[in-house]
N, C-alpha and C positions, 0 to 999 in steps of 0.2 A: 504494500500500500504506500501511495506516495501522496503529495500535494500536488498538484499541475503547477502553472502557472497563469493560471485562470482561475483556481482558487477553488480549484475541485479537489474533490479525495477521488483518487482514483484503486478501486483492487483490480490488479493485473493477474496475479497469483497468488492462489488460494488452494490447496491440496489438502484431504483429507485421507489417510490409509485406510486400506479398503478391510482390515479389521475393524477400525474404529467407526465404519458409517452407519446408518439407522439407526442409531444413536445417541441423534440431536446432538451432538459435539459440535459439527459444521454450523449448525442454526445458532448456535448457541455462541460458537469464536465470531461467528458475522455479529450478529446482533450489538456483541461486546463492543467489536468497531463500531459499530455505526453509531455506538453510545458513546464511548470515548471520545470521538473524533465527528462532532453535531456539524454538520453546515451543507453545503452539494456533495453528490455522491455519483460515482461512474463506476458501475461493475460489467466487465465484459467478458465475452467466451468466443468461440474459437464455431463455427458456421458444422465442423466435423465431430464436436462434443456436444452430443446433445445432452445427455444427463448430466453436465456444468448450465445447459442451458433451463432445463428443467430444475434443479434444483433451486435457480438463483432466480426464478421468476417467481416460483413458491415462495421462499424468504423475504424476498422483496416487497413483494402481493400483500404478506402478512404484515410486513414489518410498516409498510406505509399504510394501511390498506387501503390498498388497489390506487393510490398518489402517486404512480411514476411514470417517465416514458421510456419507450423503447425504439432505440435510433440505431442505426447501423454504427458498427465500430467505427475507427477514423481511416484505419487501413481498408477497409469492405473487408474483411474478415471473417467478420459476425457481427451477432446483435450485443446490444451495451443496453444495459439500463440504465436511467439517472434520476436521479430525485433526492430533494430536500428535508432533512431533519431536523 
């Protein structure tokens, strides 16, 4: 996770081991950021991962509920979501 220089938090990478998943750990370290670190938010995934992409629309859905948008990444890669806390 970084700052942009637009004054976003952006998460680039985010891995969870595949012991540790269904286990609300993932929901649980996001959320922590997104509490931590309150202001714009850009989470993106990769056009070939779909279960990053599914996961982090669930989380997201929840965590704003249903407050955010979804734009294509900046490289056309994938989709990004962003939204304010």
């Amino acid at each position: 996770m970084y700052l942009s220089v637009e004054g976003i938090y952006y998460l680039n990478h985010f891995f969870v081991l595949r012991k540790y998943r269904r286990n609300n750990i993932g929901k649980q370290a996001a959320i922590k950021a997104f509490k931590l670190y309150m202001g714009k938010w850009r989470v993106s995934e990769f056009d070939w991962n779909t279960p990053a992409q599914i996961f982090w629309r669930k989380i997201i859905k929840e965590y704003t509920n249903g407050q955010y948008n979804e734009i294509r990444r900046i490289d056309n890669k994938g989709p990004a979501q962003e939204f304010t806390m």
